[in-house]
MARBA-3410 file (N, C-alpha, C, O; in Angstrom, 1 decimal):
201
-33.3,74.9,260.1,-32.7,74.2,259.0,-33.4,72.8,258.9,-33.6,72.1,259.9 ~ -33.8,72.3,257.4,-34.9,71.7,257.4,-33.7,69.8,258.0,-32.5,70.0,258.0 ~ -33.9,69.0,258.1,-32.8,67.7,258.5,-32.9,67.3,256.7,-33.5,67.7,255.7 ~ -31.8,66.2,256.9,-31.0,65.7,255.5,-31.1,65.0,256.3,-31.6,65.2,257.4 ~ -30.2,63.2,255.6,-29.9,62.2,256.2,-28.1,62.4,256.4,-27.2,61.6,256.9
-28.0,63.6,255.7,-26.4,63.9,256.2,-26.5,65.1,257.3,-25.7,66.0,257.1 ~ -27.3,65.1,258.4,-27.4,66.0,259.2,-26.8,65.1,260.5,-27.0,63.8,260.5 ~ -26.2,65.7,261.6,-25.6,64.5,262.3,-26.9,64.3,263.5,-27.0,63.2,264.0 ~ -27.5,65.1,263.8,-28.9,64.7,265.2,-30.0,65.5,264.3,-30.1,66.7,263.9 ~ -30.6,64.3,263.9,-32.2,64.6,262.8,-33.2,64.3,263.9,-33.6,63.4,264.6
-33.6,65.7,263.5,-34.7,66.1,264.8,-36.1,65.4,264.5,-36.9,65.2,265.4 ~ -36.3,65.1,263.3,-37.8,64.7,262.9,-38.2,63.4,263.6,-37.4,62.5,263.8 ~ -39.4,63.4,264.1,-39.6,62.3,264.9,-39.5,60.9,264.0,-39.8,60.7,262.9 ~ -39.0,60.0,265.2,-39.0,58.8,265.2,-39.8,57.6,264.6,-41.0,57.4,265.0 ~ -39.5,56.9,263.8,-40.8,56.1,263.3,-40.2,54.7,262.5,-40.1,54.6,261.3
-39.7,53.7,263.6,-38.8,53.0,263.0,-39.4,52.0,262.3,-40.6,52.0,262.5 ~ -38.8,51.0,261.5,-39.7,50.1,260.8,-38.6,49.4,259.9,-37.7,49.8,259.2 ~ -39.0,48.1,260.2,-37.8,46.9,259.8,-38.5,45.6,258.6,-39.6,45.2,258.7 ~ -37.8,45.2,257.8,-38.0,44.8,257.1,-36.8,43.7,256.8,-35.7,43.9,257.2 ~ -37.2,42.5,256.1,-36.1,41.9,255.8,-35.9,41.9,254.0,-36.8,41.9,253.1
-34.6,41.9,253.8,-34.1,41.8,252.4,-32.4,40.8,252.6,-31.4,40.6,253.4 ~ -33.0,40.6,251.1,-31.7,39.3,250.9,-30.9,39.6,250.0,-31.1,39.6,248.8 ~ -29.7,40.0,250.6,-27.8,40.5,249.8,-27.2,39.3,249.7,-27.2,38.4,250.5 ~ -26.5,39.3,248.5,-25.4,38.4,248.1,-26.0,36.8,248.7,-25.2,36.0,249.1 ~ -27.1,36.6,248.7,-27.5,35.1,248.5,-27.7,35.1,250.3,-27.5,34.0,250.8
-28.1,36.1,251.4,-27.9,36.2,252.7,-29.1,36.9,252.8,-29.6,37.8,252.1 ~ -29.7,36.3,254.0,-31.2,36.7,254.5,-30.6,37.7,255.7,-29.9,37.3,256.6 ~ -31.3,39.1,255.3,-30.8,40.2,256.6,-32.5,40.7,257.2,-33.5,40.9,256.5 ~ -32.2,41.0,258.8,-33.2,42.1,259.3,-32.5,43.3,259.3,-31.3,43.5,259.6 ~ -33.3,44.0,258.9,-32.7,45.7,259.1,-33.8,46.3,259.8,-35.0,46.0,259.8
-33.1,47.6,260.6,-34.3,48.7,260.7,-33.5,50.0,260.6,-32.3,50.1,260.7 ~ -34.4,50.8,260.2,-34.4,52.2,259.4,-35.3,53.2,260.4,-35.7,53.0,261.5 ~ -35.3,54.1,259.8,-36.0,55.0,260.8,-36.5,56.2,259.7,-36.0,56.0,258.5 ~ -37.3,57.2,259.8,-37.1,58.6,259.7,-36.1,59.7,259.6,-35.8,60.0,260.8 ~ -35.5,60.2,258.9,-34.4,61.3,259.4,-33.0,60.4,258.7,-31.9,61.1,258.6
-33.1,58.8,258.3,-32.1,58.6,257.5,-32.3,58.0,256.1,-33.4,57.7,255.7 ~ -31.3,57.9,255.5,-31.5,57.7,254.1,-32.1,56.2,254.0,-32.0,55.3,254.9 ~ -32.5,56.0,253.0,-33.9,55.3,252.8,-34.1,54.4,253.8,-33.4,53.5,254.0 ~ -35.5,54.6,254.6,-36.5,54.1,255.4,-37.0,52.6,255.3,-37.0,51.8,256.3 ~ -37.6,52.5,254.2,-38.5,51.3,254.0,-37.4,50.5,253.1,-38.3,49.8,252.6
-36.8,50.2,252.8,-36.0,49.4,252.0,-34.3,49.9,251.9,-33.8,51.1,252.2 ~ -33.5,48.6,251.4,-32.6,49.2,251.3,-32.8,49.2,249.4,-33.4,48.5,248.7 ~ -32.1,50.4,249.3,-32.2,51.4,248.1,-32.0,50.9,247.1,-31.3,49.9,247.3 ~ -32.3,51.1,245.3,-31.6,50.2,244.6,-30.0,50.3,244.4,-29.3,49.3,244.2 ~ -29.6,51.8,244.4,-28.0,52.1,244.2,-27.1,51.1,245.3,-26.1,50.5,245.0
-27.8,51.3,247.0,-27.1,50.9,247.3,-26.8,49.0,247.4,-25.8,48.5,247.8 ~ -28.1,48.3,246.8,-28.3,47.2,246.4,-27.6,46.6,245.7,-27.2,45.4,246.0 ~ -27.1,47.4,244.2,-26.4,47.6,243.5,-25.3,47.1,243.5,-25.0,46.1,242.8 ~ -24.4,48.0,244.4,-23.5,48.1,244.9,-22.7,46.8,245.3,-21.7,46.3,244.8 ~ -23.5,46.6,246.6,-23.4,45.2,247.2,-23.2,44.1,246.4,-22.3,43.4,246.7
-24.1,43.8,245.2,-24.2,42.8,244.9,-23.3,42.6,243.5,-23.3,41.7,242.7 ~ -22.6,43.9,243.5,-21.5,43.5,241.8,-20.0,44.0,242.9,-19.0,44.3,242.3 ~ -20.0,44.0,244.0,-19.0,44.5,244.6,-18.1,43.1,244.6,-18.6,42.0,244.7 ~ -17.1,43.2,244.4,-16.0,42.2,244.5,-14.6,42.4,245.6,-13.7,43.2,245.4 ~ -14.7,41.9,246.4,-13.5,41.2,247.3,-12.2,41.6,246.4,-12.0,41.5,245.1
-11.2,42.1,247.5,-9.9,42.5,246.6,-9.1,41.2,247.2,-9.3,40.6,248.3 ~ -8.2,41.1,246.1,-7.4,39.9,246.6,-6.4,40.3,247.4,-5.7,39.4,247.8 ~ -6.2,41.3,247.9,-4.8,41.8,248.7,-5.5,41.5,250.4,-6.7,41.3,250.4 ~ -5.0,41.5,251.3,-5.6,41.3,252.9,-5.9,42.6,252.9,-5.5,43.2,251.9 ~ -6.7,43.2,254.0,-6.9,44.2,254.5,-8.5,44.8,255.1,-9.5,44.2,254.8
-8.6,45.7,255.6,-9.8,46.3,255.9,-10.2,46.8,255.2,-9.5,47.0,254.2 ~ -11.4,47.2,255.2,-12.7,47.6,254.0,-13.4,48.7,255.0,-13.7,48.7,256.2 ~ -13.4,49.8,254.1,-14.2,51.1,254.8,-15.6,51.2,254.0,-15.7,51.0,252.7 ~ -16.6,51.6,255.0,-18.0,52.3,254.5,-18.6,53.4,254.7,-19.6,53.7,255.4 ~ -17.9,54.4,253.7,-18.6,55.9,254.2,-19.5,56.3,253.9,-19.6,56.6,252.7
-20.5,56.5,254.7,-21.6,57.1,254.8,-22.7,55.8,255.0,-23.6,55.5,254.2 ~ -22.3,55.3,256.0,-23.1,53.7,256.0,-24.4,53.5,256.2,-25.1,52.5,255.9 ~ -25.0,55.1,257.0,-26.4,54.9,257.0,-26.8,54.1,258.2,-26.0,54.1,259.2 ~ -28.0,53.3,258.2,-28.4,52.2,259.0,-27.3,50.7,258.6,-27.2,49.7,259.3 ~ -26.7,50.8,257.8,-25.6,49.4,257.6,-25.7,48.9,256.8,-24.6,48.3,256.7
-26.4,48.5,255.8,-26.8,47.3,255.0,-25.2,47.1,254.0,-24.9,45.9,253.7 ~ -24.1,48.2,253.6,-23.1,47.6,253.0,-22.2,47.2,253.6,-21.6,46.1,253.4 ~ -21.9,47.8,254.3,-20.7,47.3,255.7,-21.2,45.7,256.3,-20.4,44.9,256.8 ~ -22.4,45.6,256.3,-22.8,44.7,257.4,-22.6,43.4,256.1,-21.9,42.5,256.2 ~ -23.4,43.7,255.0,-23.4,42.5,254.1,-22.0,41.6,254.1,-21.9,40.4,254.1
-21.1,42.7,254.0,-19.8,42.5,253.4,-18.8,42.1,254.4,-17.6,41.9,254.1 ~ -19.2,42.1,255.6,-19.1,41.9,256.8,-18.9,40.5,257.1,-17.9,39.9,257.5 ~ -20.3,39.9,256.7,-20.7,38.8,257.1,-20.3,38.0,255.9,-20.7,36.8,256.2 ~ -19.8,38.0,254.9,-19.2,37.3,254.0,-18.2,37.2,254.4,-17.8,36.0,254.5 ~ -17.4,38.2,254.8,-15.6,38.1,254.7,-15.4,38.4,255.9,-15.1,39.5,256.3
-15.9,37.0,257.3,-15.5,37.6,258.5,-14.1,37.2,258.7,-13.6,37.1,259.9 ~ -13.5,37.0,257.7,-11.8,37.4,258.6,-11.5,38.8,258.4,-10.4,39.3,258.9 ~ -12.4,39.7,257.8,-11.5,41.3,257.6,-12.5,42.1,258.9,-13.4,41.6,259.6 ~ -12.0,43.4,258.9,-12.8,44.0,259.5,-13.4,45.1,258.7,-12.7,45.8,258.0 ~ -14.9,45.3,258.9,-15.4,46.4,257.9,-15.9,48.0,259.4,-16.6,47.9,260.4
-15.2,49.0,258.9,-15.3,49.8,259.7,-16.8,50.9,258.6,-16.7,51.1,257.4 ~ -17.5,51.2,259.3,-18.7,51.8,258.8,-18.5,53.3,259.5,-17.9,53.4,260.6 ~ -18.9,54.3,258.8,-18.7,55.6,259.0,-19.5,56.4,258.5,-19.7,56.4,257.3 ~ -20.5,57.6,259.6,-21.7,58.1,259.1,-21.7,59.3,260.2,-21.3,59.2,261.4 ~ -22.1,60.3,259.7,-22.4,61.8,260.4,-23.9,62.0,261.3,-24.4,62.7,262.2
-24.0,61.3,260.8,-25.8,60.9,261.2,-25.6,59.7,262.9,-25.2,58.7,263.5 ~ -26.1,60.6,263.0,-26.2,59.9,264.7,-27.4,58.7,264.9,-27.3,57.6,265.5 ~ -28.1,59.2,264.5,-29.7,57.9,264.4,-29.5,57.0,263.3,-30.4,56.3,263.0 ~ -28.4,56.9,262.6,-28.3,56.4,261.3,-27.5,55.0,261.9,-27.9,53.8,261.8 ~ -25.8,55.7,262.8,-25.0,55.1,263.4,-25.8,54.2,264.6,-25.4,53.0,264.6
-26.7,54.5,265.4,-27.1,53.3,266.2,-28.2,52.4,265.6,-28.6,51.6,266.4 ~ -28.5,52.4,264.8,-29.2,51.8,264.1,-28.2,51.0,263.2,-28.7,50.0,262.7 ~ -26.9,51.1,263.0,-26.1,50.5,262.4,-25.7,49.5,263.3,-25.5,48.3,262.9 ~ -25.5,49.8,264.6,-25.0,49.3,265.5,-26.6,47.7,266.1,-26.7,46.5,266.6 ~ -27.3,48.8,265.8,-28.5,47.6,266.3,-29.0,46.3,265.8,-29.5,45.3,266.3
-28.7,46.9,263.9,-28.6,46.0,262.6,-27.6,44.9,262.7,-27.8,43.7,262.7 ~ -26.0,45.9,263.0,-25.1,44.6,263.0,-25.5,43.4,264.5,-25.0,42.3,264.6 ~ -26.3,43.8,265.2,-25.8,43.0,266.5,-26.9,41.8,265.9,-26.7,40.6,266.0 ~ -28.2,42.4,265.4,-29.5,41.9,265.2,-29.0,40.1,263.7,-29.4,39.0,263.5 ~ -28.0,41.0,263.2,-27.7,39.8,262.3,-26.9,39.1,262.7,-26.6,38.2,261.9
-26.3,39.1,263.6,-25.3,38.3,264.6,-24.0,39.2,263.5,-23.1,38.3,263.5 ~ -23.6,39.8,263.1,-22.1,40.2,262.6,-21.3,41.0,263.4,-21.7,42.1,263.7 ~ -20.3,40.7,263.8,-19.1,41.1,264.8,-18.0,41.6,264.5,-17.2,42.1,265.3 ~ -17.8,41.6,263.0,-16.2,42.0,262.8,-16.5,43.7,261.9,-16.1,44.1,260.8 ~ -17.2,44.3,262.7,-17.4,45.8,262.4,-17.3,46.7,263.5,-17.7,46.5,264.7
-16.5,47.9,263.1,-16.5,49.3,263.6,-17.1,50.4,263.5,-16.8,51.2,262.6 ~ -17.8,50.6,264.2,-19.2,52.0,263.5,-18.7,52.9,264.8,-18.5,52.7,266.0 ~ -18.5,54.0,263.9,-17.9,55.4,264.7,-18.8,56.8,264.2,-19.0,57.0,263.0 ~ -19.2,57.5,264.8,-19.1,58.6,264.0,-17.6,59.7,263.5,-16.6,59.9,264.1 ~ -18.1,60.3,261.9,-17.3,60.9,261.0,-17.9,61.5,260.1,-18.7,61.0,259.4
-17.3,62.9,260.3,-18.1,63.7,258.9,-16.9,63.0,257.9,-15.7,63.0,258.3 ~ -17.4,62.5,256.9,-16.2,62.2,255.7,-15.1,61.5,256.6,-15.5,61.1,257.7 ~ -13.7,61.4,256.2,-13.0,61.0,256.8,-12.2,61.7,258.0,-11.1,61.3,258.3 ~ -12.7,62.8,258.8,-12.4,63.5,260.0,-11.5,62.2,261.0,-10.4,62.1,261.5 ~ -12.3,61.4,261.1,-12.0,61.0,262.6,-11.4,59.2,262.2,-11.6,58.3,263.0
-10.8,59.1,260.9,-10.4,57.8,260.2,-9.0,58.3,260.5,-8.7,59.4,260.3 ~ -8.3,57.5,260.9,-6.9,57.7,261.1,-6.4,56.2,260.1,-5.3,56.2,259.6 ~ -6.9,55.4,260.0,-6.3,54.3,259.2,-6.0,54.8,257.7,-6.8,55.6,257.1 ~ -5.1,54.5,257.2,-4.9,54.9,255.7,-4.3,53.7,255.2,-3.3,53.9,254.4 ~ -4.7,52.4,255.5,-4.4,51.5,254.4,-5.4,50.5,254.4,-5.1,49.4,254.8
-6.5,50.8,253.9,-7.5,50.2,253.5,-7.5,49.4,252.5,-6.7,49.8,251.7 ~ -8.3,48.1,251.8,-7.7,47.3,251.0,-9.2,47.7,250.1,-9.1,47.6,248.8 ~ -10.4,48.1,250.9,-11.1,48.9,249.6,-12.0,49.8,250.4,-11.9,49.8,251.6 ~ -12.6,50.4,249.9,-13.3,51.6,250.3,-14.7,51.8,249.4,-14.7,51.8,248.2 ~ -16.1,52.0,250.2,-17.1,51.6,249.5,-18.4,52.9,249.6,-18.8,53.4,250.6
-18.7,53.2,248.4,-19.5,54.6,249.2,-20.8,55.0,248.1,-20.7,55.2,246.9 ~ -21.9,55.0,248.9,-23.3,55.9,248.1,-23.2,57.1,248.1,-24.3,57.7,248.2 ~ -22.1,57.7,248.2,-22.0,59.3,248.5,-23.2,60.1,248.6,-24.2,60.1,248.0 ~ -22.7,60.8,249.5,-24.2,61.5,249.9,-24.7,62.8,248.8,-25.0,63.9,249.2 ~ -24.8,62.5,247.5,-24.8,63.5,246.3,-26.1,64.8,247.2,-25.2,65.5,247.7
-26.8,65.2,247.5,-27.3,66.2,248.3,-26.9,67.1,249.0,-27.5,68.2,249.3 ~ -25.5,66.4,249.6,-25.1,67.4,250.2,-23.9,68.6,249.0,-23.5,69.7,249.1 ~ -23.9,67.8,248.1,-23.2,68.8,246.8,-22.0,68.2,246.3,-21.4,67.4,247.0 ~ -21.6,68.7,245.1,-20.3,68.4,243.9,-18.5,68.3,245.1,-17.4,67.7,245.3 ~ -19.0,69.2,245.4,-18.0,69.7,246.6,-17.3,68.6,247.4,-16.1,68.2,247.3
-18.2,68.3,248.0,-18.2,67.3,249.2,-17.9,66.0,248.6,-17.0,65.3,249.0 ~ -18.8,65.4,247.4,-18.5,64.5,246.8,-17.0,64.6,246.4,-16.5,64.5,247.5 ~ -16.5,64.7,245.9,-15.4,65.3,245.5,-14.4,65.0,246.1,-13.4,64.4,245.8 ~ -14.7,65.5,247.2,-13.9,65.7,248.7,-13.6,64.0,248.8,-12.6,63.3,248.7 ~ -14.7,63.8,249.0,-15.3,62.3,248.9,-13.7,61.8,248.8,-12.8,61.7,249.7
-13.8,61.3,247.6,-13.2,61.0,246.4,-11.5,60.7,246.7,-10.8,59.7,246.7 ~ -11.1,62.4,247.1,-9.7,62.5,247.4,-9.5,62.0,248.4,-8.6,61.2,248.3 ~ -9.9,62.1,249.9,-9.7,61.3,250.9,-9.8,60.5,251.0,-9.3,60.0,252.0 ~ -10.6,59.6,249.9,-10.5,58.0,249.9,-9.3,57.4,249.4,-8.8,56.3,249.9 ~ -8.6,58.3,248.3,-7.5,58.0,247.8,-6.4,58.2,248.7,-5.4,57.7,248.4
-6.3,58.9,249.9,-5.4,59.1,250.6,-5.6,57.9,252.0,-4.8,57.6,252.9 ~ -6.8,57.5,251.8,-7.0,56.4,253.3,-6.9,54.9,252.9,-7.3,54.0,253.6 ~ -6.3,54.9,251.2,-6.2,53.4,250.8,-5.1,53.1,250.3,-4.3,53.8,249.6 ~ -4.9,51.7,250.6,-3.6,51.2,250.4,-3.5,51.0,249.2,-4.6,51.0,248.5 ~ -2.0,50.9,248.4,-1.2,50.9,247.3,-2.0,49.7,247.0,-1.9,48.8,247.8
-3.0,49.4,245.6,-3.5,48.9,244.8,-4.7,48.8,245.7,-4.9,47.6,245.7 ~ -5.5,49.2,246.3,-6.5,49.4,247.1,-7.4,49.9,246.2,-6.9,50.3,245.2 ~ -9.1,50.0,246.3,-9.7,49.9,245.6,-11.4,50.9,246.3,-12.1,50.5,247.2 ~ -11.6,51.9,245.7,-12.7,52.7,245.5,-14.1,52.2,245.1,-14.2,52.8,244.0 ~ -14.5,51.9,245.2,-16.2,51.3,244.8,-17.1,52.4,245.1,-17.4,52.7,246.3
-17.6,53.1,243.8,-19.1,54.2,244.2,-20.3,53.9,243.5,-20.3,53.5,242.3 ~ -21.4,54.1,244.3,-22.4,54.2,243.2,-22.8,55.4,243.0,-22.9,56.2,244.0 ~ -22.9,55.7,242.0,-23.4,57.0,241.3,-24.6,57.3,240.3,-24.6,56.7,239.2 ~ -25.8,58.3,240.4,-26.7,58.6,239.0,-26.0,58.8,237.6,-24.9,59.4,237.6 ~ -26.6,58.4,236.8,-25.9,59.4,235.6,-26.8,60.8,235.8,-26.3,61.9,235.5
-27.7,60.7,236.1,-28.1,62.2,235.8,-27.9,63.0,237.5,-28.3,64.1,237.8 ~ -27.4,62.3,238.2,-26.6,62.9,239.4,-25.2,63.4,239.3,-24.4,64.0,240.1 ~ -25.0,63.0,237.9,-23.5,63.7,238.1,-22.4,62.4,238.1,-21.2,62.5,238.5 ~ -23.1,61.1,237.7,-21.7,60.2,237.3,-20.5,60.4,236.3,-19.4,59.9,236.5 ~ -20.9,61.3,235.1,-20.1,61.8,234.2,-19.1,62.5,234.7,-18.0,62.0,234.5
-19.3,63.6,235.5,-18.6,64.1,236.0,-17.6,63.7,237.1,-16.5,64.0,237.3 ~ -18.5,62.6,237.8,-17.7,61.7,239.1,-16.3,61.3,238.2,-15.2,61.7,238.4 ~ -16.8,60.5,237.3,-15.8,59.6,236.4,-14.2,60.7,236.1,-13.1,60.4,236.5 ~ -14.5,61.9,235.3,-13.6,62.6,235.1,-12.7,62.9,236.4,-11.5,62.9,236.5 ~ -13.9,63.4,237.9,-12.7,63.7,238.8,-12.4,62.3,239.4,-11.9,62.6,240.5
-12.4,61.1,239.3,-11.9,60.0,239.5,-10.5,60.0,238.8,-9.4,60.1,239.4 ~ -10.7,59.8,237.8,-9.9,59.7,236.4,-8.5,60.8,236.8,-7.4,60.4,236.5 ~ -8.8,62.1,237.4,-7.3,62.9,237.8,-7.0,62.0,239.5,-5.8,62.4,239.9 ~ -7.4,61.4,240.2,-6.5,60.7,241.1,-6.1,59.4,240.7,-4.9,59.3,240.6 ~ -6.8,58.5,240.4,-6.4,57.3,239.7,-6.5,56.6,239.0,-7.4,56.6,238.1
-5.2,55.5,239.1,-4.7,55.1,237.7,-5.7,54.1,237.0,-5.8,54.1,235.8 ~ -6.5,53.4,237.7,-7.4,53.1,236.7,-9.0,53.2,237.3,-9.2,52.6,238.4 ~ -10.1,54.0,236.7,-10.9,54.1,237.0,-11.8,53.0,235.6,-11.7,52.9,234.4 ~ -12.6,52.4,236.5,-13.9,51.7,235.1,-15.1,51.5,235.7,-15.3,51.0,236.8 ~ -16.0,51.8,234.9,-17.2,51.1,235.0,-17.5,49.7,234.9,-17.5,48.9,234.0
-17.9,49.4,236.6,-18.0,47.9,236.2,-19.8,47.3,235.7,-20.2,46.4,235.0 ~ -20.1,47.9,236.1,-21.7,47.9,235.7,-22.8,49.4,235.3,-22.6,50.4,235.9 ~ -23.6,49.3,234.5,-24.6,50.2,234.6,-26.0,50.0,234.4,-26.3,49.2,233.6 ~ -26.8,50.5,235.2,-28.3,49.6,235.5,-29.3,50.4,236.1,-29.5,50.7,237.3 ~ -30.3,51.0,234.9,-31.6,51.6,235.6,-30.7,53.0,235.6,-30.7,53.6,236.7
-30.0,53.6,234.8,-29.4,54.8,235.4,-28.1,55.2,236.1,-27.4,56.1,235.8 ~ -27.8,54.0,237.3,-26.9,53.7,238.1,-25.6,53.2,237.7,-25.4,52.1,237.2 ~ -25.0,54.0,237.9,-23.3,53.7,237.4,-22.3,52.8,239.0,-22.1,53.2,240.1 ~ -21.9,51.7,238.3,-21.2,51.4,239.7,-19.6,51.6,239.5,-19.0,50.5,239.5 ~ -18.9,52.5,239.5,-17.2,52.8,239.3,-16.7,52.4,240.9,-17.1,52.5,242.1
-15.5,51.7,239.9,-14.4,51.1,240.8,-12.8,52.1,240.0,-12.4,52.1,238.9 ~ -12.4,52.5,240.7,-11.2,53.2,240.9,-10.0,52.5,241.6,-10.3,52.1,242.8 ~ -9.1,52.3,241.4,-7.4,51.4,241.7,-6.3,52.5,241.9,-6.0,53.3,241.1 ~ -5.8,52.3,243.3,-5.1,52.9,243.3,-3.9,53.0,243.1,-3.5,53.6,244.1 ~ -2.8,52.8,242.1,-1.4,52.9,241.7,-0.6,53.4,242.2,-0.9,54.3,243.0
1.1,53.1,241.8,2.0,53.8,242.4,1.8,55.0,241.2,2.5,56.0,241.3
END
């Protein structure tokens, strides 16, 4: 079976390569590798993301699913080090590479575990929850996505995805739209939809 970057031990050889890029007004090193989702840069979706993402006013932890090598957990990390940002990825070369990023930028108030989706998340009151879903692996899974985030976040707690429109943001939006009470687009750019979802009583 050929590797994905949602594969948890990607056999393809090694070929790491680091670069620096600047989030939310913050100069980062990263390194990336082969075998995870994007290599040479961090991505524009998940760029995106980062940089229209807003801080909820309630206290609480912040989750990152499917963190990859780190670049959102770690950003958002190092802005708001009173919270803790817990990073979560199936990908095993993706995860130490997360781990080598945050140490490399000096950021400390993170948790990188492995987790297919939310398997091995026992916290369920998150104050937001942040995700490039892994659209490749399918509608399904996304989906999945989706509902377990609503079940792992606190009462007015807050969903942030980036999504294609021609990956299927239309559709994201509608199954957003049956768990919660307010879904919106906060931005759209080059294609890329950034939806934020609130969780209500």
């Amino acid at each position: 079976m050929a590797d994905h970057y949602y594969s948890d031990k990607p056999t393809v050889q090694s070929d790491q390569q680091t670069w620096t890029f600047t989030l939310r007004g913050e100069t980062y090193h990263f390194t990336s590798d082969r075998g995870v989702f994007s290599k040479k840069e961090v991505d524009f979706g998940s760029r995106l993301l980062i940089e229209t993402f807003q801080f909820p006013e309630q206290t609480g932890d912040i989750l990152d699913v499917g963190c990859g090598y780190g670049p959102i957990g770690i950003a958002l990390a190092k802005e708001d080090s009173k919270r803790t940002v817990m990073m979560i990825d199936v990908n095993e070369r993706a995860l130490e590479l997360a781990k080598e990023n945050a140490k490399a930028n000096q950021v400390n108030n993170v948790m990188i575990q492995k987790s297919n989706l939310f398997e091995q998340v026992q916290k369920k009151d998150f104050a937001s929850i942040l995700s490039n879903p892994p659209i490749r692996a399918g509608k399904k899974v996304v989906h999945q996505l989706f509902e377990e985030a609503y079940q792992h976040l606190a009462l007015n707690g807050e969903l942030w995805i980036v999504i294609q429109k021609k990956q299927g943001a239309p559709s994201a939006i509608e199954k957003l739209k049956s768990l919660f009470a307010e879904v919106e687009v906060v931005i759209k750019d080059k294609g890329y939809y950034i939806i934020r979802s609130v969780k209500r009583v």
